[in-house]
C-alpha positions, 0 to 999 in steps of 0.5 A: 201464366207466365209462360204464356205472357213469354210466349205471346212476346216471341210470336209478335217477334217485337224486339226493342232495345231502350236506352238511357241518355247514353243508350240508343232506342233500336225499333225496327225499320226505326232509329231515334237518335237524341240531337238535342237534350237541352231542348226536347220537342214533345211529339204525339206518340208511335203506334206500333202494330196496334200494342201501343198500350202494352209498352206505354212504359218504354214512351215513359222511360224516353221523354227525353228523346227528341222525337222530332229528328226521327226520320224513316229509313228505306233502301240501302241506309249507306246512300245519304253519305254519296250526297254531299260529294256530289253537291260540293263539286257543283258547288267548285264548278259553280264558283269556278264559273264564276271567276271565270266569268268576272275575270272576263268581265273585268277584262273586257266590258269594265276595260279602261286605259288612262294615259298621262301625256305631257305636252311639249313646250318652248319659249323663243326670245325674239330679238328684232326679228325681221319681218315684209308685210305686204301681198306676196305669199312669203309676205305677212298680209295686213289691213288699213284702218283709219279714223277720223274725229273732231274735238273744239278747244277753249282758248284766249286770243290776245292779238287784235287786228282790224280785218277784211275777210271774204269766206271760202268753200267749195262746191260740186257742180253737175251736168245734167243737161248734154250727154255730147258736150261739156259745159264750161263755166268760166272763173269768175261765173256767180253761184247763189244760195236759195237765200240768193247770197252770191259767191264767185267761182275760183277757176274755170271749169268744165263739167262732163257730159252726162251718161246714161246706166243700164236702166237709162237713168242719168248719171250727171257728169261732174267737177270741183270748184272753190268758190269766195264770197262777193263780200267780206264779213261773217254773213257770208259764212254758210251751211247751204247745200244747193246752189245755181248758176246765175247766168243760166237763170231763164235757160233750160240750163238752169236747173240741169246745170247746178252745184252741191256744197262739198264743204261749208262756206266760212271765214268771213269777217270783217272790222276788229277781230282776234286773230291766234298767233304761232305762240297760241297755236304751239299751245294747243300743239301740246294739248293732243295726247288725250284727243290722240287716245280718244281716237286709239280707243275709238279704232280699237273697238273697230278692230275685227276678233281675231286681229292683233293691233299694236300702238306703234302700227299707228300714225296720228295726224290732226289740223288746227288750221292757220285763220283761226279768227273770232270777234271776241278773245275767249273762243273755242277752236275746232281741232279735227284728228286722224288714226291710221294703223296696220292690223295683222290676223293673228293666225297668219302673223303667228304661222309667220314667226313661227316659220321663221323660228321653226323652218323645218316643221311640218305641216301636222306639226304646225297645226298641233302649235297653239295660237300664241299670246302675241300682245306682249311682244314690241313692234316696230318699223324698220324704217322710223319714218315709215308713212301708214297711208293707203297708197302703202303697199309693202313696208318692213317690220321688226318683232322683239321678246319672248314668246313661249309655244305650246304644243296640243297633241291631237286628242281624238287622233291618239285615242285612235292610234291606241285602240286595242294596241299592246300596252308594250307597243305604244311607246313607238306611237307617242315617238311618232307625235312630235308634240308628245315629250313624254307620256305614261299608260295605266290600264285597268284592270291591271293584268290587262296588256291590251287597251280598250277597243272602244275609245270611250274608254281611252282617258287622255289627261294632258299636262 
C-alpha cells in the first residue's frame, strides 16, 4: 500500500520543495518569495492540477508567505534585469534635454541687460558775461511788454489861493464830407457838447479828405485838436464823447464834419480852491513802491510760459501831474503808472550762454544739455541809463553767477546703439556720448556676453 502511495506521487512528476522563513517555496513554473514577514497579505488558495486537497499541509505550513509578490515567470527569467538600464538612460537624456532647454531659455527669452550711466555735469560761474540783445542772428531776441495802471491817493492840501480856471481837453475831429479836399477849421472855431456846453479849438487845423475801402465804405480823414472851455469853473469839466462844429450847424457839413473825445475835459475851477505845492507832491513821490510792485505782479502774470523776466529789465514810470487843485483840503489825488520790461525765451537765451561758455559744442551735444535753472542769475544793463521803450531795437546786457549744466544722454538712441552688442564692445559706444562720464553693464543671465536684441529688455538707469 505504500508503495503504491510512492508510486502515484512519481508518476504525477509534483516536485515541491517547501521552506521555513528561511527557506524558499520552489513549485514549478512558480517562485513565491516572502517581501514582507511583518505584513502578510492572506490571498485565496493555488489549485494545482486538480490535487489541491492532498497538499493542503503544505498551504498550512507557508501562512506566512506573502502571497500577494507572487508573480508568473515566462520566457528567459534573465530579461527583466536589461530594463532598468534601458529607462535610466532615457531618463539621463531627458534631464539632459532638459538643461539644455533652459539653459536656452535663460539665455535668450528671460535676456536682460541693466546699464548704470552716469551723466556729466558742470557748474560755470558767470562773472558779467557780456551779452547784445536785439534781431541779428549772433544777437539774443527779446520781447517788449508794458503796462499801465492808475491808483488815487488820499492827501491834505494846505495851500489856498483864489482861482480862475478854464478846462482842458482834447478831441479827434473827422472828415466824412469830401474825399477831394481837406477841411479847415480855424483856431478859435466853437465845439459843443449834446448839453451845448461850448469849448474853443486850440489851433488850426485841417482834417483830410475821406477815403474809400475795398468794399466802398468810407474811412473818414482825421486830426487832433486841444480844445478849452469858454468858461473858467468846474462846470466845464466833462466826460462827453461827441461833439459839433457850431458853424456848420444847418449846412451839410454838419453832421459829416464832427469830433470824438480823446481824452476827458477837466481842470475848471474857479474862487478859493487848494492847490498842492512841490513839498506835498515830493510826499506822494515816496509813496510809489507798493503801486510799482502792483504793476510788477500784474506784468508778470502776463508773461507767456517759457520766458524768463528779470526785476531790473524793468523801467517804472508814473505822473501825479502838476494842477493838482480841489475845492476842499482833504482829497484823493489820481496817480497813473507805467511798466516796461524786456523778456527773453529761455531756450534762446540758455543756447546763448551756453555758447558762449562752450564754443566748441556741437550740435548732438547741445541738445543733450538740459534747460538751465536761469532765475537765479543777476541781470543788468551795460549802460546803467539804458531806456526800455519801443523804439529800442538793440541794447548790451551783462549776466552773473552760477550756473550748474546737466547733461541727459539720449535714452531711446543708447538702447539702440547697445542692441545685441558684445558685453566687451560697449565701452567704445559710451566714448562716443559726450554726456556719458562713466557707465556699467550687468547682464542677466550672467554667463551671457551678448545684450538682448529687443530694447525692451535693455534698462537704462541714469544717475
Amino acid at each position: 500500500m505504500n508503495r503504491k502511495i510512492l508510486e502515484d506521487i512519481k508518476a504525477n512528476s509534483i516536485r515541491r520543495i517547501v521552506k521555513t522563513q528561511k527557506d524558499d517555496v520552489v513549485i514549478p513554473n512558480v517562485v513565491v518569495k516572502d517581501e514582507d514577514n511583518h505584513n502578510p497579505t492572506p490571498k485565496s488558495n493555488f489549485v494545482l492540477e486538480n490535487d489541491s486537497s492532498k497538499y493542503d499541509f503544505l498551504k498550512k505550513k507557508n501562512n506566512n508567505i506573502n502571497t500577494s509578490s507572487i508573480k508568473r515567470m515566462s520566457g528567459d527569467p534573465r530579461m527583466p534585469r536589461e530594463r532598468p538600464l534601458l529607462n535610466k538612460t532615457l531618463l539621463d537624456i531627458f534631464i539632459f534635454s532638459l538643461l539644455v532647454g533652459s539653459f536656452y531659455l535663460l539665455s535668450t527669452v528671460f535676456l536682460r541687460a541693466n546699464v548704470t550711466v552716469v551723466a556729466k555735469d558742470q557748474t560755470f560761474e558767470l562773472k558779467h558775461l557780456k551779452f547784445t540783445a536785439g534781431k541779428p542772428s549772433t544777437s539774443v531776441p527779446f520781447e517788449l511788454v508794458i503796462v499801465s495802471d492808475k491808483e488815487y491817493r488820499d492827501i491834505v492840501l494846505t495851500n489856498a489861493k483864489e482861482v480862475s480856471i478854464k478846462a482842458k481837453g482834447q478831441i479827434t475831429l473827422y472828415n466824412e464830407y469830401s474825399s477831394t479836399k481837406a477841411q479847415k477849421i480855424t483856431a478859435g472855431s466853437f465845439v459843443s457838447d449834446d448839453k451845448g456846453v461850448s469849448y474853443k479849438t486850440d489851433k488850426t487845423v485841417s482834417i483830410p479828405a475821406y477815403k474809400l475801402d475795398s468794399s466802398k465804405k468810407i474811412i473818414p480823414g482825421q486830426v487832433v485838436v486841444g480844445i478849452t472851455a469858454f468858461l473858467p469853473g468846474e462846470a466845464y469839466n466833462s466826460n462827453k464823447e461827441l461833439f459839433t462844429i457850431n458853424s456848420f450847424k444847418g449846412t451839410d457839413k454838419f453832421k459829416k464834419i464832427y469830433g470824438k473825445a480823446k481824452t476827458p475835459i477837466e481842470g475848471g475851477m474857479a474862487g478859493l480852491v487848494y492847490l498842492m505845492d512841490d513839498k506835498e507832491k515830493s510826499s506822494l513821490n515816496f509813496k510809489t513802491a507798493d503801486f510799482k510792485e502792483k504793476l510788477v505782479r500784474k506784468l508778470s502774470a502776463q508773461v507767456p510760459v517759457g520766458y524768463i523776466l528779470y526785476p531790473d529789465a524793468m523801467n517804472f514810470t508814473y505822473d501825479i501831474g502838476d494842477n493838482i487843485s480841489s475845492k476842499t483840503p482833504d482829497t484823493k489825488v489820481e496817480m497813473k503808472g507805467s511798466l516796461s520790461a524786456y523778456i527773453f525765451k529761455e531756450s534762446e537765451l540758455s543756447d546763448s550762454i551756453i555758447r558762449k561758455l562752450l564754443p566748441n559744442i556741437g550740435d548732438k551735444e547741445r541738445q543733450e544739455i538740459k534747460q538751465p535753472n536761469l532765475s537765479d542769475l543777476s541781470f543788468n544793463f551795460t549802460d546803467k541809463e539804458q531806456i526800455v521803450g519801443k523804439d529800442i531795437n538793440n541794447f548790451n546786457f551783462e549776466l552773473t553767477g552760477n550756473l550748474p549744466l546737466n547733461w541727459k544722454p539720449d535714452i531711446e538712441a543708447l538702447k539702440g546703439e547697445l542692441v545685441a552688442k558684445n558685453k566687451n564692445n560697449v565701452a567704445e559706444i559710451f566714448k562716443l556720448d559726450p554726456a556719458i562720464v562713466s557707465a556699467s553693464v550687468k547682464i542677466i543671465p550672467f554667463w551671457s556676453k551678448k545684450l538682448p536684441e529687443d530694447k525692451k529688455n535693455i534698462n537704462i538707469i541714469l544717475k
